[in-house]
C-alpha beads as a LAMMPS data file, in Angstrom:
LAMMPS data file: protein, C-alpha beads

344 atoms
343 bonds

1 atom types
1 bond types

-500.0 500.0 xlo xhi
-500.0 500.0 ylo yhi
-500.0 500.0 zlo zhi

Masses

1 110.0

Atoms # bond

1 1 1 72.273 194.822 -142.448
2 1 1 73.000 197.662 -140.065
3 1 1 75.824 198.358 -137.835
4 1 1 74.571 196.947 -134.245
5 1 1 77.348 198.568 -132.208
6 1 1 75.685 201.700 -131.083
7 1 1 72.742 199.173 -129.718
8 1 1 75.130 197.217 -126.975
9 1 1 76.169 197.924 -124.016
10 1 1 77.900 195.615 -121.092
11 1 1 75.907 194.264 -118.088
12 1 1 78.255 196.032 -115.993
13 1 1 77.410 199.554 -117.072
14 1 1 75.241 201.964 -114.831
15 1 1 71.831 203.117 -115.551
16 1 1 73.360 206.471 -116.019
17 1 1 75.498 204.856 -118.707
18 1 1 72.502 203.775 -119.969
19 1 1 70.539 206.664 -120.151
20 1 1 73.504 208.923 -122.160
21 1 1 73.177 205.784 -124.639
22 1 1 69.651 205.827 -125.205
23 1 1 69.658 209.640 -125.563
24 1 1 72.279 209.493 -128.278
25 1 1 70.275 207.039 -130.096
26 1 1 68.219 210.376 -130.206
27 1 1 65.214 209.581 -132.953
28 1 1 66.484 206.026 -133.689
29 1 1 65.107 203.207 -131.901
30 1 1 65.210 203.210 -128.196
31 1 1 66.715 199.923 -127.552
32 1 1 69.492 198.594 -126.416
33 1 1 71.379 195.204 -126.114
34 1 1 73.075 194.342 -122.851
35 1 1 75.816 191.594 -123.084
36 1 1 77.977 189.544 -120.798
37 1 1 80.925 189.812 -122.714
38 1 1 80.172 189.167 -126.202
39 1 1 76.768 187.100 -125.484
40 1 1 73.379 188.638 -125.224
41 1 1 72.433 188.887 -121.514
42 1 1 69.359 190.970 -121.935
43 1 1 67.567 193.795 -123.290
44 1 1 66.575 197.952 -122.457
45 1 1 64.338 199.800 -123.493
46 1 1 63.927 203.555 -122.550
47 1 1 60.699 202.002 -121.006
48 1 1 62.800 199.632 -118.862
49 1 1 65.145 202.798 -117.214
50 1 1 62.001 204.764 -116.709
51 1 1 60.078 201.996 -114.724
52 1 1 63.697 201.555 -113.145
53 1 1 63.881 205.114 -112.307
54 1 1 60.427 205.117 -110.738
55 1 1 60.620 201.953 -108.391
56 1 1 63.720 203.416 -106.871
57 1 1 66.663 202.001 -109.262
58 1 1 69.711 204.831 -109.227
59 1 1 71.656 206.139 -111.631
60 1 1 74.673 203.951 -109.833
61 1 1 73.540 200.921 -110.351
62 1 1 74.549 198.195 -112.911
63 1 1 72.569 196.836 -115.719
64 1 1 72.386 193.374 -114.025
65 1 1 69.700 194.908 -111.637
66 1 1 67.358 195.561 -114.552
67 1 1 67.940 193.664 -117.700
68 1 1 64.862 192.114 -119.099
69 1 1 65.626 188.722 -120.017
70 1 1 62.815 187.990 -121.685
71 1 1 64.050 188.983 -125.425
72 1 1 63.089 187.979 -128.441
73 1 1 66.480 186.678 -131.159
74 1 1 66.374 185.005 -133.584
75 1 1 68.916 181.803 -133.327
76 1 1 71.068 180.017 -136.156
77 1 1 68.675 177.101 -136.240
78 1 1 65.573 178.757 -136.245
79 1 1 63.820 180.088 -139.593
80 1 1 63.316 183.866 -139.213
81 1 1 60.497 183.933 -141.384
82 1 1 58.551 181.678 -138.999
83 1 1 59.526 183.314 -136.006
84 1 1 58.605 186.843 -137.100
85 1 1 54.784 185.823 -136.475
86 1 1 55.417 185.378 -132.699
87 1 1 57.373 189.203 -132.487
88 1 1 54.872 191.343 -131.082
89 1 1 55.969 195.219 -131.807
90 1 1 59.984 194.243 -131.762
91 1 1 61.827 196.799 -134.029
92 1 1 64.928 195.503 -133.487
93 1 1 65.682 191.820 -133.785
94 1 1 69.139 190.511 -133.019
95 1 1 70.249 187.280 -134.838
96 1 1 72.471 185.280 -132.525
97 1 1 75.112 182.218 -133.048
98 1 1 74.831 178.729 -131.249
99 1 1 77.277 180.517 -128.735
100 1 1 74.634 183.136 -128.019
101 1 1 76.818 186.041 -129.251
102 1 1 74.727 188.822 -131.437
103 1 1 76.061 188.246 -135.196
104 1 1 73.489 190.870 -136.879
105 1 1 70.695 192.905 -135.883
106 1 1 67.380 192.948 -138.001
107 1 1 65.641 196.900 -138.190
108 1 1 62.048 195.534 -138.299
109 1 1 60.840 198.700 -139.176
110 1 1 62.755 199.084 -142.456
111 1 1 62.080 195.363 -143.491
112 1 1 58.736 193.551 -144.838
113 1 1 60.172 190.421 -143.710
114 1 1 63.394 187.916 -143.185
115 1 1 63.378 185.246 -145.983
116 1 1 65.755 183.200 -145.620
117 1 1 66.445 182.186 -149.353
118 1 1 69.578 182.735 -152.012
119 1 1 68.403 184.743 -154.839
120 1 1 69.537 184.502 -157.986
121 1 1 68.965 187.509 -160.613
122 1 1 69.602 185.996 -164.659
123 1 1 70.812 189.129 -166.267
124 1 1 73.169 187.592 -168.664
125 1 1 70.534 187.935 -172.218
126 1 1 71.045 190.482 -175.272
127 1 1 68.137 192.343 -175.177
128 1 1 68.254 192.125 -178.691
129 1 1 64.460 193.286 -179.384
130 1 1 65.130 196.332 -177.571
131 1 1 67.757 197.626 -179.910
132 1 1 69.441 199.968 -180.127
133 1 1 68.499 201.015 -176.351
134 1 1 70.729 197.787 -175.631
135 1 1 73.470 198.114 -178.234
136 1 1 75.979 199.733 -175.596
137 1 1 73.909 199.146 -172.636
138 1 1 72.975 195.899 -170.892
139 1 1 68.965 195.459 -170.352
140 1 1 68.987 195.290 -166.484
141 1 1 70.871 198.764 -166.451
142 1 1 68.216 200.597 -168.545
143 1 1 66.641 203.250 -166.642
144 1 1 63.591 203.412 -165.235
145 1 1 62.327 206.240 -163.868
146 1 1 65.485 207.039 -162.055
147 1 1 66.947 203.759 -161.271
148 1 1 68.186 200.968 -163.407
149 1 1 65.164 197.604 -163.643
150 1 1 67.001 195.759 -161.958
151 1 1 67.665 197.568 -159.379
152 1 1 63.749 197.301 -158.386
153 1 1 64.396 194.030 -157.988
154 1 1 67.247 194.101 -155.594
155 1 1 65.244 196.311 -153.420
156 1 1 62.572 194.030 -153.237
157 1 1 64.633 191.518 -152.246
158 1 1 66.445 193.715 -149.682
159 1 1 63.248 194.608 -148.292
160 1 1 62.522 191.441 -147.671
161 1 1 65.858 190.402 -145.576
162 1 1 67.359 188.401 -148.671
163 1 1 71.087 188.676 -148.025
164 1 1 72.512 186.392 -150.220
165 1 1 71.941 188.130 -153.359
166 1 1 73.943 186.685 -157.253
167 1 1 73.263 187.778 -160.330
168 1 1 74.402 185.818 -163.302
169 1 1 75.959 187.764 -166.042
170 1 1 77.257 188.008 -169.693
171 1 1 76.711 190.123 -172.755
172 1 1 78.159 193.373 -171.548
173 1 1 78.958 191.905 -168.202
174 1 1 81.349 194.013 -166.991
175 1 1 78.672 197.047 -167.016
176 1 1 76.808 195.046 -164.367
177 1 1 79.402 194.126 -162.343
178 1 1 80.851 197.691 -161.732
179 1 1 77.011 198.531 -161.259
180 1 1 77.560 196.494 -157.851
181 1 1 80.799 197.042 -157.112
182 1 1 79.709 198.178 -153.421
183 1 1 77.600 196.994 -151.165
184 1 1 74.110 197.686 -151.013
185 1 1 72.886 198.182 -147.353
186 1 1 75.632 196.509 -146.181
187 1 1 75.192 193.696 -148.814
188 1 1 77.068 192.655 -151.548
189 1 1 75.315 191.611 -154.493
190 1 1 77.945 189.164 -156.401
191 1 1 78.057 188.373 -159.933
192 1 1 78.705 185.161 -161.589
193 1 1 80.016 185.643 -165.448
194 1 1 78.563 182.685 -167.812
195 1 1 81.679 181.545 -170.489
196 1 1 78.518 181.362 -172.680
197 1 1 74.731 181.610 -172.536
198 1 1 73.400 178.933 -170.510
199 1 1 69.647 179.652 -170.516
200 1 1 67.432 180.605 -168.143
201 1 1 68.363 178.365 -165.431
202 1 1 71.495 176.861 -166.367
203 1 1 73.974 179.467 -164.791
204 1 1 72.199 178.516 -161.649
205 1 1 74.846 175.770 -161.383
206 1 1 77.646 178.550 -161.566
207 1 1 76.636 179.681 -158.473
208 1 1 78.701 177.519 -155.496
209 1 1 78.129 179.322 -152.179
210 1 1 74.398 178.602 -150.857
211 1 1 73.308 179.562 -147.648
212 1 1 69.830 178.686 -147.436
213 1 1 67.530 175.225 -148.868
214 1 1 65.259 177.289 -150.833
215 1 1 66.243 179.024 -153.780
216 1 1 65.102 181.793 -155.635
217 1 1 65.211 182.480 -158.858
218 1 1 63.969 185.387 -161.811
219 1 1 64.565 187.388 -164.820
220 1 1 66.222 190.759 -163.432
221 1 1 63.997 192.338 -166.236
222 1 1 60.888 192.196 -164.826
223 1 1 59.096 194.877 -163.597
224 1 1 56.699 193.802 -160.557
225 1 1 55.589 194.276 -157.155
226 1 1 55.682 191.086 -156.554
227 1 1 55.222 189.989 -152.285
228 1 1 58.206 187.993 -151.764
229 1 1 56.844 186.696 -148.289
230 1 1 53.491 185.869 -149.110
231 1 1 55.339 184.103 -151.934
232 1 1 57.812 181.859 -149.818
233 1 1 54.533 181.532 -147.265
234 1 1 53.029 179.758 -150.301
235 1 1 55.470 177.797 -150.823
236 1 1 55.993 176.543 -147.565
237 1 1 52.414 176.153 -146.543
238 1 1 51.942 173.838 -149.326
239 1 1 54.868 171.766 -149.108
240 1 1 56.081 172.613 -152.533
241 1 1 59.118 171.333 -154.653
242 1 1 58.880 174.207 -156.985
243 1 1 56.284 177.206 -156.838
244 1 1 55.928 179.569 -160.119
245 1 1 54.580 182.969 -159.754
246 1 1 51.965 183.310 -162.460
247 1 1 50.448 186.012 -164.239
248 1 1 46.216 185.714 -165.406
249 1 1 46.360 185.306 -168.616
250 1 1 42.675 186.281 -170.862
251 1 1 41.877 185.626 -174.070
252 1 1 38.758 186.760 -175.977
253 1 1 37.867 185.439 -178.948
254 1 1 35.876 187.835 -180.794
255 1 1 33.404 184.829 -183.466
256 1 1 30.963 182.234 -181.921
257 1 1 32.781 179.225 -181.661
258 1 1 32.088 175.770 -182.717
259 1 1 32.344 172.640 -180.536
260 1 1 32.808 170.148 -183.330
261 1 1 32.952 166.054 -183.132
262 1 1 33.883 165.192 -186.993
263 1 1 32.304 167.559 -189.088
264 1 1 29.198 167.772 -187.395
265 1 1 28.597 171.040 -185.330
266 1 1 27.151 170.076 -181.728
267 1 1 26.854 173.889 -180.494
268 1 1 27.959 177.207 -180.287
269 1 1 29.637 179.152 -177.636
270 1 1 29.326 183.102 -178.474
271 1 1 32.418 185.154 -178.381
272 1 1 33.784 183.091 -175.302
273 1 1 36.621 183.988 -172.822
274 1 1 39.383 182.152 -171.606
275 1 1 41.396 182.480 -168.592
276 1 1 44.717 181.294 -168.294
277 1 1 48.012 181.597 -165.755
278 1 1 51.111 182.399 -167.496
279 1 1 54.770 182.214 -166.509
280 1 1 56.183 185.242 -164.760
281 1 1 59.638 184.339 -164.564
282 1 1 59.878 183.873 -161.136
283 1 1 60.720 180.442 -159.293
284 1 1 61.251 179.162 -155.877
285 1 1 62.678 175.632 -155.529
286 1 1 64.326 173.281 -152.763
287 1 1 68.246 173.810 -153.260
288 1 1 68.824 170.128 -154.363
289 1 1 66.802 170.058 -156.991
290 1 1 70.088 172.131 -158.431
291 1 1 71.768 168.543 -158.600
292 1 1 69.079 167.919 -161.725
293 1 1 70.430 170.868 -163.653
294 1 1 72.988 169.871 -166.030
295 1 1 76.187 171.744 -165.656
296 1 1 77.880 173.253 -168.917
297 1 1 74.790 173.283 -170.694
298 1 1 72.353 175.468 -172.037
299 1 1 68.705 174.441 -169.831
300 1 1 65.818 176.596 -169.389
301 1 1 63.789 177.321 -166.613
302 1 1 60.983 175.496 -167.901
303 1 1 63.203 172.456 -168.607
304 1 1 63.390 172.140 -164.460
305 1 1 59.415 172.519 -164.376
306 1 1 58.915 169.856 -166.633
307 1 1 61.734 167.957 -165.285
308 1 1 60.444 168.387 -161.641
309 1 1 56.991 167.126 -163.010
310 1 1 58.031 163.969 -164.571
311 1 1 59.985 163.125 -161.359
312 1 1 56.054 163.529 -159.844
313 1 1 57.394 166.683 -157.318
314 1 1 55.143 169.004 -155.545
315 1 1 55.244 172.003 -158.937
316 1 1 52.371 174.773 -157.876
317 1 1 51.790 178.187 -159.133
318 1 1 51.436 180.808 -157.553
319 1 1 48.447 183.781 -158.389
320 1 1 50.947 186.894 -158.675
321 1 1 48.505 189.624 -158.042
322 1 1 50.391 192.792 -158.154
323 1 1 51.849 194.485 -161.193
324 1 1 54.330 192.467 -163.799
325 1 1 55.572 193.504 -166.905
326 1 1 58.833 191.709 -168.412
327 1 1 60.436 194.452 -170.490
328 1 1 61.434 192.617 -173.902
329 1 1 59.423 195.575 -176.450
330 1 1 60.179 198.765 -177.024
331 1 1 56.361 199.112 -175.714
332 1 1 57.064 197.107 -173.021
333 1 1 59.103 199.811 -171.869
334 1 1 57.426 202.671 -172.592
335 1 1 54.722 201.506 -170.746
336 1 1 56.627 200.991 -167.599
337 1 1 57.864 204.700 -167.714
338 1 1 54.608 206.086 -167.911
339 1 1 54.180 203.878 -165.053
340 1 1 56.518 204.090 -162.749
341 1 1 55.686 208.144 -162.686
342 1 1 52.806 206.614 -160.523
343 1 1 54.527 204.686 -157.943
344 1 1 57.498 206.712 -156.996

Bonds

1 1 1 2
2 1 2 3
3 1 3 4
4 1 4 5
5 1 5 6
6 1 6 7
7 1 7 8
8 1 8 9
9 1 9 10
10 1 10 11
11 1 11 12
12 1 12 13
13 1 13 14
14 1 14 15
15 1 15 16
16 1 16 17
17 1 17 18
18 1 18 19
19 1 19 20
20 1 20 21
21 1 21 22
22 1 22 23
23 1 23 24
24 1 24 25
25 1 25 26
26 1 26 27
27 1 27 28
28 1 28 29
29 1 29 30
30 1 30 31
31 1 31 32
32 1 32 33
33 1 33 34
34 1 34 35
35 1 35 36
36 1 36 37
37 1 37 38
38 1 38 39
39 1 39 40
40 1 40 41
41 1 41 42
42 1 42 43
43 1 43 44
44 1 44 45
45 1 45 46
46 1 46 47
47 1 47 48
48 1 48 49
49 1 49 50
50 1 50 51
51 1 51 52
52 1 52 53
53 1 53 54
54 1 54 55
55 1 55 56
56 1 56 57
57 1 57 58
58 1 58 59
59 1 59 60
60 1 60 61
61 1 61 62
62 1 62 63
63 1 63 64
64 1 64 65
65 1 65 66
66 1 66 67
67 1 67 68
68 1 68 69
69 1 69 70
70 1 70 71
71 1 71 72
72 1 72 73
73 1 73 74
74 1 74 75
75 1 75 76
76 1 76 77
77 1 77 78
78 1 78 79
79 1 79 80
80 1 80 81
81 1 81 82
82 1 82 83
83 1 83 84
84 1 84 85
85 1 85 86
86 1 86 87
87 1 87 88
88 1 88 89
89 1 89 90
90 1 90 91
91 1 91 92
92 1 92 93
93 1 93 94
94 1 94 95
95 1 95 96
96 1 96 97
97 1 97 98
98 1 98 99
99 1 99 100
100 1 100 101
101 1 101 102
102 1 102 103
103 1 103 104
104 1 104 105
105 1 105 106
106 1 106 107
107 1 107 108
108 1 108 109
109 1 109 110
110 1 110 111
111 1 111 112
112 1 112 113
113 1 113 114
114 1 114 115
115 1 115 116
116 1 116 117
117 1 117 118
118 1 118 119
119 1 119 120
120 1 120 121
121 1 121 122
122 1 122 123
123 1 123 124
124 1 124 125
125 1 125 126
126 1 126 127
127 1 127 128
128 1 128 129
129 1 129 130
130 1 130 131
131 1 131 132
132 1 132 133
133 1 133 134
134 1 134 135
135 1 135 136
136 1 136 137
137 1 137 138
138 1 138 139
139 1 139 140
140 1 140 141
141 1 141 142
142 1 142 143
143 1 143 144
144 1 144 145
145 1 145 146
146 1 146 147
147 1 147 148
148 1 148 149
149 1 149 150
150 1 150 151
151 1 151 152
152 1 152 153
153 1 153 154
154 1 154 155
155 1 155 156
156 1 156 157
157 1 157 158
158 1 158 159
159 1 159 160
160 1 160 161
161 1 161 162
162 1 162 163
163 1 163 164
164 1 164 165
165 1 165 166
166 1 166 167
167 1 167 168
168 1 168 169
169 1 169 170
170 1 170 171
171 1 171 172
172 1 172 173
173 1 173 174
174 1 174 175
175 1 175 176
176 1 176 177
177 1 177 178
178 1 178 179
179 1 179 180
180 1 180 181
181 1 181 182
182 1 182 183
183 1 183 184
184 1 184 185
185 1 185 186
186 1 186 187
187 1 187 188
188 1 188 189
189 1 189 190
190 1 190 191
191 1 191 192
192 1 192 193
193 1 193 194
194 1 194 195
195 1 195 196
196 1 196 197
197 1 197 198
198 1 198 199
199 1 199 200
200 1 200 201
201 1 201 202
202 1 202 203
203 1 203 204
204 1 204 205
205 1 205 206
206 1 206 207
207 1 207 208
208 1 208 209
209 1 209 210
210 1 210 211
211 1 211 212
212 1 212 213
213 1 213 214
214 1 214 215
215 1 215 216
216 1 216 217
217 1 217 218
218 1 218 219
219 1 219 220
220 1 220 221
221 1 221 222
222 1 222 223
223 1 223 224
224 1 224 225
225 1 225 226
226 1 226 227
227 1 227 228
228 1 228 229
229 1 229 230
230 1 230 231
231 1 231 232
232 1 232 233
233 1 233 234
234 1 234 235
235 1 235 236
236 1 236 237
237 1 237 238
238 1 238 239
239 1 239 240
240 1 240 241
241 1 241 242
242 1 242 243
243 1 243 244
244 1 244 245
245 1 245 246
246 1 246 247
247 1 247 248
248 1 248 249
249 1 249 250
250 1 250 251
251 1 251 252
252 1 252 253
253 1 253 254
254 1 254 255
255 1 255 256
256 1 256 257
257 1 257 258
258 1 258 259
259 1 259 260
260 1 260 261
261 1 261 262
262 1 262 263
263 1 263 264
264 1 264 265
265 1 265 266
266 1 266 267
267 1 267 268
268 1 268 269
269 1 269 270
270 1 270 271
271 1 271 272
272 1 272 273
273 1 273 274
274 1 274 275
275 1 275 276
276 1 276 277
277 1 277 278
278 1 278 279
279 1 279 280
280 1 280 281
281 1 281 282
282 1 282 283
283 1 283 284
284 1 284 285
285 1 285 286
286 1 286 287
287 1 287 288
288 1 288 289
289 1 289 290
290 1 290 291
291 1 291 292
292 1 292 293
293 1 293 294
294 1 294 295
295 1 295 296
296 1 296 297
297 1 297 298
298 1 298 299
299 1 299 300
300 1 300 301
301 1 301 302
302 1 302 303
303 1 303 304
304 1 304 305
305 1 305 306
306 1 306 307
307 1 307 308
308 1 308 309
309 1 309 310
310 1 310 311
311 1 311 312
312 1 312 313
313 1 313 314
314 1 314 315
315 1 315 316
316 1 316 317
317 1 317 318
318 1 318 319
319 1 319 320
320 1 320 321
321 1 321 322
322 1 322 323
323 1 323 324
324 1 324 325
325 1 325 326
326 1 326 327
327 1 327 328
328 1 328 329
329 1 329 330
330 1 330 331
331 1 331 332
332 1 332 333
333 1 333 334
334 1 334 335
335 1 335 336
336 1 336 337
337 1 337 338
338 1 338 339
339 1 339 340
340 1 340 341
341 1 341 342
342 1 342 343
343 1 343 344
């Protein structure tokens, strides 16, 4: 989120005004907001004074004379995700209230896209098969490369417009939460303590200020590239309950193998391969499917899949095609070191 200020300038303002604005902005983006009052009127350009300029505008005129009214914004009851394919070349994107006043302004050339989901980041576990990296520090907080994991993570999600950011927490909780003590961007990531380990999804019902109906949630251990927006696109496109990134999964089995009925051997398949989807640890789900997690009780992740299932809801995976690793080995981590040297 970016501070919008140096963007807007009144209706009443001269095109000289203007043009001392626009040359401040300097290397930024050329583009400014004109309001009537507090409400969005219009938008300039550096485009719009030159045109204005040539057709015989002057320097003394007001705004009002040249305003381009047709602006794209993005409006409190419109999903930002969707409206992003109808942009064009905007860079700057101003969000706007039902009373038409500017609340935040979107740099479109910093951001992949503008999801507009809650995240929520489980970073509560032991780490215990990491000792004794974890003894003193939490998982999420190990270093790699030169960042903590989870940290990947949160910029993944930032990059993708995700502003409502929590991160459940609890063996050596207070390292985490003085690890986002300020705001990131302009964001602040807040952290929910667990009185006791509630699984992988049960701390979800901690969390009690939702802005959004779809909810995201993951390990903050993982190490991926996952696309966010092609994610939620899958979701949506497929009217999904529930849609869990997957990882291919291939196993080789190294004998012939027999297909059997009783005892008697009906054929042979040589050395055959299978190919199977895993879990990644990532989930998106419709916000009121929360009301079917129990609350003060340990529930898993995959207790909500099966549970969503049973209740014969849309479940579908989704093909995660970039890189995943979830960190739980001592080799787990050494291999993303050696890999991150490649990314950065």
């Amino acid at each position: 989120m970016i501070d919008f200020s140096k963007y807007t300038i009144d209706k009443t303002a001269t095109l000289n005004h203007a043009l001392v604005q626009l040359n401040n902005l300097s290397s930024d983006i050329l583009t400014l907001f004109v309001l009537d009052g507090k409400k969005l009127y219009g938008t300039l350009t550096d485009g719009d004074a030159r045109r204005a300029l040539i057709s015989g505008v002057l320097l003394t005129d007001s705004l009002d004379k040249i305003v381009n009214k047709n602006y794209h914004a993005i409006h409190s009851n419109e999903n930002p995700f969707l409206k992003l394919k109808d942009m064009g070349s905007v860079s700057l994107l101003p969000f706007v209230n039902s009373i038409g006043e500017i609340v935040k302004v979107y740099n479109l050339k910093q951001l992949n896209s503008i999801l507009p989901i809650d995240a929520i980041l489980m970073a509560g576990g032991k780490g215990e098969r990491l000792r004794p990296l974890t003894d003193n520090t939490p998982k999420p907080l190990l270093k790699v490369g030169s960042k903590a994991i989870i940290d990947y993570n949160i910029d993944n999600l930032l990059q993708n417009g995700v502003e409502s950011i929590n991160v459940t927490v609890n063996y050596l909780a207070e390292q985490i939460e003085k690890h986002f003590e300020a705001p990131i961007d302009g964001i602040k990531v807040r952290c929910i303590k667990e009185p006791r380990f509630f699984g992988t999804m049960g701390s979800v019902k901690l969390v009690n200020d939702f802005k959004h109906d779809t909810v995201l949630v993951m390990n903050s251990d993982l190490f991926t590239n996952i696309d966010l927006a092609d994610f939620y696109r899958h979701f949506l496109e497929n009217g999904a309950d529930m849609a869990v990134a997957s990882i291919p999964y291939t196993v080789n089995i190294p004998f012939a193998i027999f297909d059997l009925e009783g005892r008697n051997i009906k054929s042979l398949k040589e050395k055959p391969t299978y190919n199977y989807y895993a879990n990644s640890g990532i989930y998106l789900f419709k916000r009121k499917y929360i009301d079917m997690i129990p609350k003060d009780e340990k529930f898993n992740a995959t207790d909500l899949v099966e549970l969503l299932i049973s209740e014969k809801k849309n479940v579908i995976r989704y093909p995660l095609l970039g890189y995943w690793v979830d960190i739980g080995r001592p080799e787990d981590y050494s291999k993303v070191q050696d890999f991150v040297k490649h990314i950065q």
